[in-house]
PDB file with SEQRES, HELIX, SHEET and CRYST1 records, atoms N, CA, C and O in Angstrom:
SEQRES   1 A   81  UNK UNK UNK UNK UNK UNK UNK UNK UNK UNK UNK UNK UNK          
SEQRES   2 A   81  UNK UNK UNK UNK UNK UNK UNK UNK UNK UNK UNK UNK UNK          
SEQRES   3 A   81  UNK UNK UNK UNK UNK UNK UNK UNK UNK UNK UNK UNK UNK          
SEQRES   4 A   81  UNK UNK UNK UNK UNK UNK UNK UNK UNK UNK UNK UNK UNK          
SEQRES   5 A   81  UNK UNK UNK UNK UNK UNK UNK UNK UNK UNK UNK UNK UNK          
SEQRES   6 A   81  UNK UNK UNK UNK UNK UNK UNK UNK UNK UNK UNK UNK UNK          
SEQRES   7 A   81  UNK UNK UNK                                                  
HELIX    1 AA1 UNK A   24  UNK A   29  1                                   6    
HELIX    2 AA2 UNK A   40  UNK A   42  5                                   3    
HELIX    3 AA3 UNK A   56  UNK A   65  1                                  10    
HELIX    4 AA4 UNK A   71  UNK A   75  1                                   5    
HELIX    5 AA5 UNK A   76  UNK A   80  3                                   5    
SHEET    1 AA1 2 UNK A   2  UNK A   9  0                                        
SHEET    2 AA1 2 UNK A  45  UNK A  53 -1                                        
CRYST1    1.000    1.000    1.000  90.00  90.00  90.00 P 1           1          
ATOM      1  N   UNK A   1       7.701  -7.459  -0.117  1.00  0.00           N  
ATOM      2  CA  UNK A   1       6.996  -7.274   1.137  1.00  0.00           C  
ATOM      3  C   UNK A   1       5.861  -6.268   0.945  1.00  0.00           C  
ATOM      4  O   UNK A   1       6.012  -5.427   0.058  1.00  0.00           O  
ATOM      5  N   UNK A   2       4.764  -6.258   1.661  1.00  0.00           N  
ATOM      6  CA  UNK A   2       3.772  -5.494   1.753  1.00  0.00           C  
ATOM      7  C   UNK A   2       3.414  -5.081   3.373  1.00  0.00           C  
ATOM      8  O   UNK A   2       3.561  -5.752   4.394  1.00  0.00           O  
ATOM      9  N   UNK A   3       2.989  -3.978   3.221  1.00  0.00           N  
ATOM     10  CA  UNK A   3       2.987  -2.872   4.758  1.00  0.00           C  
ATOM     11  C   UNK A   3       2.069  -2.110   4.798  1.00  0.00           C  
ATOM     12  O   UNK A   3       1.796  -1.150   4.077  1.00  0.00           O  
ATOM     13  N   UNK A   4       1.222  -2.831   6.259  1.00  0.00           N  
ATOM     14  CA  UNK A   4      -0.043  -2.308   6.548  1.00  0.00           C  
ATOM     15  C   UNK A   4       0.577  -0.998   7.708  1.00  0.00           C  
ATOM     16  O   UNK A   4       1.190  -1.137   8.767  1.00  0.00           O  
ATOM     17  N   UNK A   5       0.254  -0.107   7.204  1.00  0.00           N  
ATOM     18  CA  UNK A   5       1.091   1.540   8.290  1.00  0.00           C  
ATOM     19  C   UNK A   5      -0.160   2.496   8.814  1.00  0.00           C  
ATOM     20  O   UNK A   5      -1.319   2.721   8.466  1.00  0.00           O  
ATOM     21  N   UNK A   6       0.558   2.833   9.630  1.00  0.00           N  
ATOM     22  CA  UNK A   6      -0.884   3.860  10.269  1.00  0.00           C  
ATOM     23  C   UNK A   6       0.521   5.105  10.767  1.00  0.00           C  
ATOM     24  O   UNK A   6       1.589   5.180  11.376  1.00  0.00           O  
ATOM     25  N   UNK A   7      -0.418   5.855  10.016  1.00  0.00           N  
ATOM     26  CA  UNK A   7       0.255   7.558  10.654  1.00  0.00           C  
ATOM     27  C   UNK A   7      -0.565   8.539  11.244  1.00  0.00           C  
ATOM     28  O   UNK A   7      -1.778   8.396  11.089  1.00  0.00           O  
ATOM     29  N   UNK A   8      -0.147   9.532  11.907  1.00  0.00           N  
ATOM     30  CA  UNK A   8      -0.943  10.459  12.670  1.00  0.00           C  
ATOM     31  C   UNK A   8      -0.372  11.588  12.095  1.00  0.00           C  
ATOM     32  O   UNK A   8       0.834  11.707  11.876  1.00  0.00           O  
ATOM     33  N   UNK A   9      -1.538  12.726  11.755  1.00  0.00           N  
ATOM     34  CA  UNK A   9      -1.233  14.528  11.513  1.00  0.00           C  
ATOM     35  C   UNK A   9       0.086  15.042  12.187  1.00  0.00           C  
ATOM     36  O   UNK A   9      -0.301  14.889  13.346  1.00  0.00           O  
ATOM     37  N   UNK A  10       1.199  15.477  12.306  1.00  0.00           N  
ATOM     38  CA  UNK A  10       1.684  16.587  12.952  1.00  0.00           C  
ATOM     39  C   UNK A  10       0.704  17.510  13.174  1.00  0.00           C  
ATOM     40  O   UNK A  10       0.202  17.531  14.297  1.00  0.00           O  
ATOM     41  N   UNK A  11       0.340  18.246  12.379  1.00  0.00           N  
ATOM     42  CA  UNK A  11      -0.480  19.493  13.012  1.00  0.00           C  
ATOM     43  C   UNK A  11      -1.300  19.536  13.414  1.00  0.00           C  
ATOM     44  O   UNK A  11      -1.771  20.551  13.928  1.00  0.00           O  
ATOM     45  N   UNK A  12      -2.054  17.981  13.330  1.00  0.00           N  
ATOM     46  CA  UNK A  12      -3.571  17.687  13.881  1.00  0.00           C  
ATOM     47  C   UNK A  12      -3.355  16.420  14.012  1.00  0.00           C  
ATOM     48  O   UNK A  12      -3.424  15.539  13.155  1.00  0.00           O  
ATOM     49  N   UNK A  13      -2.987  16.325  15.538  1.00  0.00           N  
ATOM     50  CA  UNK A  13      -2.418  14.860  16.161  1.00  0.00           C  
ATOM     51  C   UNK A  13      -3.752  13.915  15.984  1.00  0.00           C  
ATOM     52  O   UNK A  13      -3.723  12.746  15.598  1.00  0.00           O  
ATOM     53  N   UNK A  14      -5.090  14.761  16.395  1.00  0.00           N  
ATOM     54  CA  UNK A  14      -6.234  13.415  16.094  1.00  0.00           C  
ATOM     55  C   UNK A  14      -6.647  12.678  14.925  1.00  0.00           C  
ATOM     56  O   UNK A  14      -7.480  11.780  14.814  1.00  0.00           O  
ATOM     57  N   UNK A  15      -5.763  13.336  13.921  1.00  0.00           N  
ATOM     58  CA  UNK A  15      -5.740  12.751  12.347  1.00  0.00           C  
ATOM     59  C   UNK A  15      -5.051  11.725  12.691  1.00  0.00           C  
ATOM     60  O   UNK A  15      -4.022  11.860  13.353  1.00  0.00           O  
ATOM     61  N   UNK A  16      -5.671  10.100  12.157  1.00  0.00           N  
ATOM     62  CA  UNK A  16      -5.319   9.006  11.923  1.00  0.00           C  
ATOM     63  C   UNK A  16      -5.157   9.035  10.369  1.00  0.00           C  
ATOM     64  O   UNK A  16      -5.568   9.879   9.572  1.00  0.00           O  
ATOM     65  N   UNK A  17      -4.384   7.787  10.132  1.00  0.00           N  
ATOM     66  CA  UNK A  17      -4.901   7.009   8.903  1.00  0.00           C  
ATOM     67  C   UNK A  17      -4.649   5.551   8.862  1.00  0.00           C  
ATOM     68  O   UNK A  17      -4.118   5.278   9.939  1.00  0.00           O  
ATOM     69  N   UNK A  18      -4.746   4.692   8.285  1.00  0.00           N  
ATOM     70  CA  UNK A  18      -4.148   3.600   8.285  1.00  0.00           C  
ATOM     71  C   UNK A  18      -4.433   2.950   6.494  1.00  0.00           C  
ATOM     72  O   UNK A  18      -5.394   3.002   5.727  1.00  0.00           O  
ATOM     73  N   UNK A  19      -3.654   2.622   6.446  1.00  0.00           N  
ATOM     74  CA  UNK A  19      -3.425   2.372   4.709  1.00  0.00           C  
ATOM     75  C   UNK A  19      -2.224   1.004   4.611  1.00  0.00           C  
ATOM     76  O   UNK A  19      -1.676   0.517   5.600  1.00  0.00           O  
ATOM     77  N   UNK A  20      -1.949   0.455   2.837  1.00  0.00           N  
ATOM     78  CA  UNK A  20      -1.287  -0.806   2.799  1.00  0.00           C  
ATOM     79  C   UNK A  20      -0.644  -0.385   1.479  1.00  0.00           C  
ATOM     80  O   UNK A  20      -1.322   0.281   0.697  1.00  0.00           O  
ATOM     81  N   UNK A  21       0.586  -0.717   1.177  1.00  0.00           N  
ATOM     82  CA  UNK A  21       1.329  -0.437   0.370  1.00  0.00           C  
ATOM     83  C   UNK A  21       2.648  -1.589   0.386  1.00  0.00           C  
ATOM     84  O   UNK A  21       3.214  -2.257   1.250  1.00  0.00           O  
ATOM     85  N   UNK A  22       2.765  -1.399  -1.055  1.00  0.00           N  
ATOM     86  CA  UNK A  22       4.547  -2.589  -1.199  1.00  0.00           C  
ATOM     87  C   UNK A  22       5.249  -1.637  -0.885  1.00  0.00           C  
ATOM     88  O   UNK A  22       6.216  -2.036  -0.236  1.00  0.00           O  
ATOM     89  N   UNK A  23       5.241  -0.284  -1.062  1.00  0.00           N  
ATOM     90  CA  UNK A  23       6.673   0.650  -0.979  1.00  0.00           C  
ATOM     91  C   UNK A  23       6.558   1.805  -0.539  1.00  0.00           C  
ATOM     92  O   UNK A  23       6.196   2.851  -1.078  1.00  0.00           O  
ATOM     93  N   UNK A  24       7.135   1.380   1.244  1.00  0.00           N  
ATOM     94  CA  UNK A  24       6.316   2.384   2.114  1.00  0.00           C  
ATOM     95  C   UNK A  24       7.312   3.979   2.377  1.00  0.00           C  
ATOM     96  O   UNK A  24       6.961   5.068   2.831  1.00  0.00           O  
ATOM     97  N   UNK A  25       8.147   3.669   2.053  1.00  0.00           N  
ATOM     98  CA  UNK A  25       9.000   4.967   1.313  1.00  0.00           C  
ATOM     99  C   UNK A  25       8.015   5.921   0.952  1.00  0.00           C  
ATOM    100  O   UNK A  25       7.419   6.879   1.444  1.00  0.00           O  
ATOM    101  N   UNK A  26       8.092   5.165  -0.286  1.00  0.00           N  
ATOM    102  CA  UNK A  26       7.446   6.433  -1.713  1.00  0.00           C  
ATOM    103  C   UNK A  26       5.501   6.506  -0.812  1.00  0.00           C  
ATOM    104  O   UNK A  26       4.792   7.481  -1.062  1.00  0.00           O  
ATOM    105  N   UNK A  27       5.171   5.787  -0.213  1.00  0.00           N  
ATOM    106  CA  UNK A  27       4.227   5.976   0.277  1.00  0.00           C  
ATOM    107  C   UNK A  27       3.742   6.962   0.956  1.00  0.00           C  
ATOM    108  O   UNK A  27       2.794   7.578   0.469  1.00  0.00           O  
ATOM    109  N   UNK A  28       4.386   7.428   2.509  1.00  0.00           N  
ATOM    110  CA  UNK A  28       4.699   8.188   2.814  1.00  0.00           C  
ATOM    111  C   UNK A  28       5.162   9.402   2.253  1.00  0.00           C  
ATOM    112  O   UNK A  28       4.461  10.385   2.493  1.00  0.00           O  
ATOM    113  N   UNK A  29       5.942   9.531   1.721  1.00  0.00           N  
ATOM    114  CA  UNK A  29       6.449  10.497   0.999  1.00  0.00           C  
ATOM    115  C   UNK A  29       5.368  11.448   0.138  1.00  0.00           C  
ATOM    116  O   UNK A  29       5.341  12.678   0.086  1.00  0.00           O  
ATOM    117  N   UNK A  30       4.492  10.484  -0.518  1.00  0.00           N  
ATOM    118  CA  UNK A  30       3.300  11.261  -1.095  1.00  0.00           C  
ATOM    119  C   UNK A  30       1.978  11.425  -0.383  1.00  0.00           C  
ATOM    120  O   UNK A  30       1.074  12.163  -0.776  1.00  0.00           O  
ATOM    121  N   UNK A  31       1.934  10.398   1.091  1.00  0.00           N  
ATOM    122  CA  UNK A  31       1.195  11.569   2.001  1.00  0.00           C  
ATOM    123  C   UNK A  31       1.581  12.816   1.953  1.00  0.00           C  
ATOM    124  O   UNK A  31       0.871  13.730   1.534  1.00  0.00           O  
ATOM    125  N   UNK A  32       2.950  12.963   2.460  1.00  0.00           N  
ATOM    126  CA  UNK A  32       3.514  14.209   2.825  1.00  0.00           C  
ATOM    127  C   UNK A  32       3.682  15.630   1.765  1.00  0.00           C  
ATOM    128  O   UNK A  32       3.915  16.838   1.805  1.00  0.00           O  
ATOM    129  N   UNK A  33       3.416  14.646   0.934  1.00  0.00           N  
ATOM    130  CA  UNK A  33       3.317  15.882  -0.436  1.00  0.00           C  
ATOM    131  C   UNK A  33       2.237  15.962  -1.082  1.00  0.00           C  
ATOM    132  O   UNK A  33       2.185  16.477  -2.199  1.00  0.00           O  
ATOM    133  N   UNK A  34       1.337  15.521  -0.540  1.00  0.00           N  
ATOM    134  CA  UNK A  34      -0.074  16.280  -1.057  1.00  0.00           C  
ATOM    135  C   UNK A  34      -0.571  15.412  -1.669  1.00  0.00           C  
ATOM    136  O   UNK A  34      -1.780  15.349  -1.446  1.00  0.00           O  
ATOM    137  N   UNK A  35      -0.021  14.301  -2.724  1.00  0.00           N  
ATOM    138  CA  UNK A  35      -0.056  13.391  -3.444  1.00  0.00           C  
ATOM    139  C   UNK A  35      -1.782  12.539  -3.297  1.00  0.00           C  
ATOM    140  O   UNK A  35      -2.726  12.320  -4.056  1.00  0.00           O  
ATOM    141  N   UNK A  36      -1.531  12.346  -2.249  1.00  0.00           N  
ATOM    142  CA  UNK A  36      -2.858  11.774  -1.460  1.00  0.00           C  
ATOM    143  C   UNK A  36      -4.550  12.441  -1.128  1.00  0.00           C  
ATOM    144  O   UNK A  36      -4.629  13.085  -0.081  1.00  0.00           O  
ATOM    145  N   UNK A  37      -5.400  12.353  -1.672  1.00  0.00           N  
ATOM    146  CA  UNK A  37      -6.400  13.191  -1.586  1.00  0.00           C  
ATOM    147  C   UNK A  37      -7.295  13.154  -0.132  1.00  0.00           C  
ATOM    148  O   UNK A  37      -8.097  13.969   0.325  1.00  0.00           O  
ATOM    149  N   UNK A  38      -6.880  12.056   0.308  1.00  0.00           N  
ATOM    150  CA  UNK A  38      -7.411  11.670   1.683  1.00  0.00           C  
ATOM    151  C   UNK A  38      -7.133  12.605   2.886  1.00  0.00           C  
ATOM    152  O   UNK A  38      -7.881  13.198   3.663  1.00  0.00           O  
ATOM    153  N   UNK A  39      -5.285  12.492   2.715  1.00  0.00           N  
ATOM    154  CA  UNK A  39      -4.443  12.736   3.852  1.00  0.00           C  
ATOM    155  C   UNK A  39      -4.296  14.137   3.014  1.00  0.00           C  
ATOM    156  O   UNK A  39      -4.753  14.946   3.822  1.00  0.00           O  
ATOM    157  N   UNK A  40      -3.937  14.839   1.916  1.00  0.00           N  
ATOM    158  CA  UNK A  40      -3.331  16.289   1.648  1.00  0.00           C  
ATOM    159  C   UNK A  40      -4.006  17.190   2.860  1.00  0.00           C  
ATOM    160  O   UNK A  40      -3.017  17.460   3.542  1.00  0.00           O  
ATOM    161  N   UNK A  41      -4.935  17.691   3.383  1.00  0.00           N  
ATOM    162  CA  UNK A  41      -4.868  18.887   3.928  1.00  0.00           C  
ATOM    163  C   UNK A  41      -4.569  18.463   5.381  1.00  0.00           C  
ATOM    164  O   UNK A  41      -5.127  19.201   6.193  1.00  0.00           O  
ATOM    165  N   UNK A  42      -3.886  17.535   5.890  1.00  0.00           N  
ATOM    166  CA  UNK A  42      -3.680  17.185   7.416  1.00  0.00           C  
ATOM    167  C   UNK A  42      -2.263  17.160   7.531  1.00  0.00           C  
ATOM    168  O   UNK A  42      -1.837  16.810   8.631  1.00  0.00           O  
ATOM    169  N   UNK A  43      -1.016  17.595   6.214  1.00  0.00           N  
ATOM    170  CA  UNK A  43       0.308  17.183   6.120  1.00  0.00           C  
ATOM    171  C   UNK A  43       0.921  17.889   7.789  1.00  0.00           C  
ATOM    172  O   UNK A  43       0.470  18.426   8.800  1.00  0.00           O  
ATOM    173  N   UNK A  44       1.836  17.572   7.373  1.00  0.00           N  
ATOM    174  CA  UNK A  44       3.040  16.516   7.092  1.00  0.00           C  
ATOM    175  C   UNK A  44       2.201  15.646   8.167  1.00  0.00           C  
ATOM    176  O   UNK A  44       1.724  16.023   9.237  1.00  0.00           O  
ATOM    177  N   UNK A  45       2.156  14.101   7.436  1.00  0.00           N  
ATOM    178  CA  UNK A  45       2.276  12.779   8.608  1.00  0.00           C  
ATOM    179  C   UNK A  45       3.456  12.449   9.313  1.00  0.00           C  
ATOM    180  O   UNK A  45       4.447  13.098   8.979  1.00  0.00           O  
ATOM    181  N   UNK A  46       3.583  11.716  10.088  1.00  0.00           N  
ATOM    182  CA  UNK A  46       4.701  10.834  11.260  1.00  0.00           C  
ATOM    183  C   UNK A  46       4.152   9.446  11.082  1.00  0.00           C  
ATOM    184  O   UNK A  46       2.957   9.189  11.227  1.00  0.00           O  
ATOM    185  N   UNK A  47       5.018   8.610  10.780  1.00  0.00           N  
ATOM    186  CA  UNK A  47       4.877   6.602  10.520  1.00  0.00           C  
ATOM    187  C   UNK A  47       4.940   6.792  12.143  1.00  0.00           C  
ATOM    188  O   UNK A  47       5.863   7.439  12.640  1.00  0.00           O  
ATOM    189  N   UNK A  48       3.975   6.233  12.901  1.00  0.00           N  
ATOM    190  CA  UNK A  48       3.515   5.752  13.918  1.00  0.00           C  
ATOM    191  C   UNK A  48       3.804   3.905  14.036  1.00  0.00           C  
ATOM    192  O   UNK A  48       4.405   3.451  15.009  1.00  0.00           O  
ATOM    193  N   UNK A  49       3.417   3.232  13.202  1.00  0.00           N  
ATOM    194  CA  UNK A  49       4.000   1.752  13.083  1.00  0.00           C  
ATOM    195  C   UNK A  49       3.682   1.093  11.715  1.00  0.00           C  
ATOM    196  O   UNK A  49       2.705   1.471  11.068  1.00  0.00           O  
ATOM    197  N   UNK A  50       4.387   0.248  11.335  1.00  0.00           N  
ATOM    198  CA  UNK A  50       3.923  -0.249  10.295  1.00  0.00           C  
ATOM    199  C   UNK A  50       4.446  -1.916  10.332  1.00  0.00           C  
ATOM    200  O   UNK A  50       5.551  -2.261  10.753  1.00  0.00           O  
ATOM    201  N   UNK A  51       3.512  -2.746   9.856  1.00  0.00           N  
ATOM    202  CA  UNK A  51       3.391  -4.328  10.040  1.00  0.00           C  
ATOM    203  C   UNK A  51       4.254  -4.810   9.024  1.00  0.00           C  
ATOM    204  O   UNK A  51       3.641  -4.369   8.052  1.00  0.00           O  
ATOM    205  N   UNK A  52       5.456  -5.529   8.442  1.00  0.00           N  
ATOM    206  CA  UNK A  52       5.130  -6.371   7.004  1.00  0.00           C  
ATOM    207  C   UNK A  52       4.865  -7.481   6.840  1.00  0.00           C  
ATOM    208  O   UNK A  52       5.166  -8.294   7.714  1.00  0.00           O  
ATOM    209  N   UNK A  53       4.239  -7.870   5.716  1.00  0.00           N  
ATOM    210  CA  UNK A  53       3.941  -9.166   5.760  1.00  0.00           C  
ATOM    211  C   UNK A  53       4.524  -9.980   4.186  1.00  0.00           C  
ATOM    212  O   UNK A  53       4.747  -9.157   3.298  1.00  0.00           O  
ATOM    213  N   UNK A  54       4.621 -10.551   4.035  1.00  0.00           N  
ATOM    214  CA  UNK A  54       5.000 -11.324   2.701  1.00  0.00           C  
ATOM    215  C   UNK A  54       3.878 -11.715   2.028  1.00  0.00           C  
ATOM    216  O   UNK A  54       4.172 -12.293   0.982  1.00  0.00           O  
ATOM    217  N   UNK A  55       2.501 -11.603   2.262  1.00  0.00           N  
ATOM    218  CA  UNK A  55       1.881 -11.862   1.557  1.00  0.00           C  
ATOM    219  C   UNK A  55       0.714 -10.696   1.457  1.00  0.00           C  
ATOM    220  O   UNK A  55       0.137 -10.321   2.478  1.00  0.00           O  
ATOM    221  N   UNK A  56       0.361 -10.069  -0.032  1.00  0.00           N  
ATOM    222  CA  UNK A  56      -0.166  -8.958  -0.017  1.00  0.00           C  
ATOM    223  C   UNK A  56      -2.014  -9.195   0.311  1.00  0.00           C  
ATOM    224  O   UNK A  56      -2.794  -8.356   0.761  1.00  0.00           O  
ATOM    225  N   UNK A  57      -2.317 -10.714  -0.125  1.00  0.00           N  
ATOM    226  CA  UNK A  57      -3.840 -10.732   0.874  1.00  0.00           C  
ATOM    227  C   UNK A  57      -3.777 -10.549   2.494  1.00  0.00           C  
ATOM    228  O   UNK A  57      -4.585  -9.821   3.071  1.00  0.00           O  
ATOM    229  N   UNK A  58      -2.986 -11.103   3.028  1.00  0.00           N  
ATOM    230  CA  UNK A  58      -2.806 -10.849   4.666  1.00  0.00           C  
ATOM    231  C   UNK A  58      -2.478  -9.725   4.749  1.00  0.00           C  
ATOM    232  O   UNK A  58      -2.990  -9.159   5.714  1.00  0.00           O  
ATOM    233  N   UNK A  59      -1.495  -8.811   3.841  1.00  0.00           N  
ATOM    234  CA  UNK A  59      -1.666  -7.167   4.800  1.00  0.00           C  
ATOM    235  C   UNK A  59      -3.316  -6.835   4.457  1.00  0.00           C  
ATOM    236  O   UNK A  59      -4.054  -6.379   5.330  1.00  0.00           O  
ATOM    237  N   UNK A  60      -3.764  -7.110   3.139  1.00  0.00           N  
ATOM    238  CA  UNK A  60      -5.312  -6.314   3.096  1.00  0.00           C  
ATOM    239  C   UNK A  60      -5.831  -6.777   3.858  1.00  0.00           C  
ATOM    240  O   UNK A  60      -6.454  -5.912   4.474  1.00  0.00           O  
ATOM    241  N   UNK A  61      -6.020  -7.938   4.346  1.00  0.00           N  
ATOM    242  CA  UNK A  61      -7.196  -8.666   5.387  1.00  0.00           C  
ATOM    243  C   UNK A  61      -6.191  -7.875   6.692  1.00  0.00           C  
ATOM    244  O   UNK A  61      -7.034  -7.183   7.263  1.00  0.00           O  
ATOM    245  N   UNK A  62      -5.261  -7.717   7.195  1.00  0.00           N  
ATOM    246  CA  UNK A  62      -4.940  -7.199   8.235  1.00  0.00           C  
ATOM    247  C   UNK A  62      -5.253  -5.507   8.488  1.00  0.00           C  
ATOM    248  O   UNK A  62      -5.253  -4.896   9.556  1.00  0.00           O  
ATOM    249  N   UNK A  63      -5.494  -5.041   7.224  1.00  0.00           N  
ATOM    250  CA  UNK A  63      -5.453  -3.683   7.407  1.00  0.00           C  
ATOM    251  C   UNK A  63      -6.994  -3.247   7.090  1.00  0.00           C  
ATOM    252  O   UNK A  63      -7.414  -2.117   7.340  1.00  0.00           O  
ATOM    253  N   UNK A  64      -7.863  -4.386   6.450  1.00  0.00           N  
ATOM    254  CA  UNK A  64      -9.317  -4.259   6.871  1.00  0.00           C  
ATOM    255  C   UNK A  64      -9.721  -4.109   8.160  1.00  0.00           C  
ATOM    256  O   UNK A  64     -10.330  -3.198   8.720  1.00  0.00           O  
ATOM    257  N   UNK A  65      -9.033  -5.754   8.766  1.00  0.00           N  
ATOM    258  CA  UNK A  65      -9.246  -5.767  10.409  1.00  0.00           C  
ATOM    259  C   UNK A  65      -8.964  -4.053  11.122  1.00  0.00           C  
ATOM    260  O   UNK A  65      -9.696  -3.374  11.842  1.00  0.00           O  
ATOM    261  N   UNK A  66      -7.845  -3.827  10.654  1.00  0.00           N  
ATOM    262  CA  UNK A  66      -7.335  -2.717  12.141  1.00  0.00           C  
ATOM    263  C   UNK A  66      -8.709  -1.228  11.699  1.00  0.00           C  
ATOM    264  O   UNK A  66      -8.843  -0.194  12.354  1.00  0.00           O  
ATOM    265  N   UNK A  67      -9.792  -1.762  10.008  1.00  0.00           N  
ATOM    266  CA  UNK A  67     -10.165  -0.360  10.099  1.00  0.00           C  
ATOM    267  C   UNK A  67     -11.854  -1.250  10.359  1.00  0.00           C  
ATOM    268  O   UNK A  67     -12.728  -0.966   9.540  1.00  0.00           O  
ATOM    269  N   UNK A  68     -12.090  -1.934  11.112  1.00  0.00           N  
ATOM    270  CA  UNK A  68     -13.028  -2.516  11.739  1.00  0.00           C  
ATOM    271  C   UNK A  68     -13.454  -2.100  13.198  1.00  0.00           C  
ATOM    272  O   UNK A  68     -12.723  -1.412  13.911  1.00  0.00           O  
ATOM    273  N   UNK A  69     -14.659  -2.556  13.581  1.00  0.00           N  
ATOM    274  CA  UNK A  69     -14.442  -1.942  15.129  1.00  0.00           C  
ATOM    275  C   UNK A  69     -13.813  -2.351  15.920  1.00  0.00           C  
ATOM    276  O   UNK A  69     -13.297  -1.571  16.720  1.00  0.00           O  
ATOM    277  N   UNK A  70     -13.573  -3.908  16.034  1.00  0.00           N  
ATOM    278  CA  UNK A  70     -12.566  -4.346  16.796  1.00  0.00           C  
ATOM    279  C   UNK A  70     -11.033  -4.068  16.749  1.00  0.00           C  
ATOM    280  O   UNK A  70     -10.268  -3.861  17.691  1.00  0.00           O  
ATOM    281  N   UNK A  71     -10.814  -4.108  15.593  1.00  0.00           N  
ATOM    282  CA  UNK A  71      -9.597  -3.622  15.009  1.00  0.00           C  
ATOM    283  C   UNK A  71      -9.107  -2.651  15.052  1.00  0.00           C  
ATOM    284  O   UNK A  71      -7.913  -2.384  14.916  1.00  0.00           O  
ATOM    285  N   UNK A  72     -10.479  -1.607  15.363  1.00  0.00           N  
ATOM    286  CA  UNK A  72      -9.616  -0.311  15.807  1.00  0.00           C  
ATOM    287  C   UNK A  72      -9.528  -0.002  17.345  1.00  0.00           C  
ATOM    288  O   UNK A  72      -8.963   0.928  17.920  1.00  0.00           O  
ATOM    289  N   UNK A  73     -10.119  -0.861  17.747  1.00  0.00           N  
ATOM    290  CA  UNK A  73     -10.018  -1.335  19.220  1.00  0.00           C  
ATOM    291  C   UNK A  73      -8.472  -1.281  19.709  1.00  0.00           C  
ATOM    292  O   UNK A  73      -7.714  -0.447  20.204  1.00  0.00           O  
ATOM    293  N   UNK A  74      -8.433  -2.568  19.315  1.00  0.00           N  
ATOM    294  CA  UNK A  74      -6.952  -3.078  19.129  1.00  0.00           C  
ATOM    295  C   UNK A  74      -6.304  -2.256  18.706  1.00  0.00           C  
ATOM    296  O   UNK A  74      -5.516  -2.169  19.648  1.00  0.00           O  
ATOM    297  N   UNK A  75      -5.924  -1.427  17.904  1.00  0.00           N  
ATOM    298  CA  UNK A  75      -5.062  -0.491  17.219  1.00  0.00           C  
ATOM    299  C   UNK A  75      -4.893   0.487  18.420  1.00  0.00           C  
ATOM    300  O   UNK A  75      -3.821   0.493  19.026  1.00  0.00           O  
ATOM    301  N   UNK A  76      -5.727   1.166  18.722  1.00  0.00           N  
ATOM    302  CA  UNK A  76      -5.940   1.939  19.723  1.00  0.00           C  
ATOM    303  C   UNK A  76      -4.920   1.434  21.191  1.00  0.00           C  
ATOM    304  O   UNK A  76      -3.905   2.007  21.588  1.00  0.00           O  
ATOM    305  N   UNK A  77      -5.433   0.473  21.655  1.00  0.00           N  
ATOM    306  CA  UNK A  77      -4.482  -0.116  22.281  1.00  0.00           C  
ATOM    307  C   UNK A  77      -3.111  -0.579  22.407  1.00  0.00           C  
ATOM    308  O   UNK A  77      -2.483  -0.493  23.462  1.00  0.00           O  
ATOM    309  N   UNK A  78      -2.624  -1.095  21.283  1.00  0.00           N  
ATOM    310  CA  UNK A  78      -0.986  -1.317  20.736  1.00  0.00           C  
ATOM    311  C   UNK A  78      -0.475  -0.531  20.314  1.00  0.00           C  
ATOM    312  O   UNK A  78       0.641  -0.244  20.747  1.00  0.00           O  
ATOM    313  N   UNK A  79      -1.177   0.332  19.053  1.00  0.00           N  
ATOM    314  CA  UNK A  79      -0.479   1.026  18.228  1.00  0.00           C  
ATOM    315  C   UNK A  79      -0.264   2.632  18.482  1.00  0.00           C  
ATOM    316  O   UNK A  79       0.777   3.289  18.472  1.00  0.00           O  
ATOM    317  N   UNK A  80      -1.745   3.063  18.736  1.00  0.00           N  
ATOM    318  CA  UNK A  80      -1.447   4.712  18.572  1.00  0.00           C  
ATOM    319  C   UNK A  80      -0.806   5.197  19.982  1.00  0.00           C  
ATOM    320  O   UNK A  80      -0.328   6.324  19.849  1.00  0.00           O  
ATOM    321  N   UNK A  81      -0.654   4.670  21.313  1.00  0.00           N  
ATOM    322  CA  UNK A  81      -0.292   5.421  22.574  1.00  0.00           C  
ATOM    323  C   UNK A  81       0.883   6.549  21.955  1.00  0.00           C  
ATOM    324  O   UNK A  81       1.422   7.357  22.712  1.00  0.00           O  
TER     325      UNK A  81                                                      
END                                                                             
């Protein structure tokens, strides 16, 4: 399986991210530990939602969409409340 996830800052709730991974464990996990050069100075994240899909082109084309304008439209709407 592959998993398009979007998390938000604890300490800085307006920190988004949204990212795609097979193994959303260890994924997370190295947000949270610095691992990540993107996300390190916004730690610790919270998994807000995450999609799976069985096929790893549809999470990328899905997780392009949600970082599009419409897509973050939409995201905005379903996902982050």
């Amino acid at each position: 399986m592959f998993y398009v996830y979007l998390i938000k800052s604890v300490s800085c709730p307006e920190q988004k991210y949204i990212g795609m991974t097979g193994n959303l464990r260890q994924r997370l996990e190295d947000h949270n530990s610095g691992r990540s050069l993107h996300t390190s100075k916004y730690r610790p994240w919270q998994l807000v939602n995450y999609i799976a899909f069985s096929s790893k082109n549809a999470a990328l084309e899905f997780e392009q969409y949600l970082k599009s304008g419409s897509g973050s439209a939409f995201s905005n709407r379903h996902f982050w409340k």
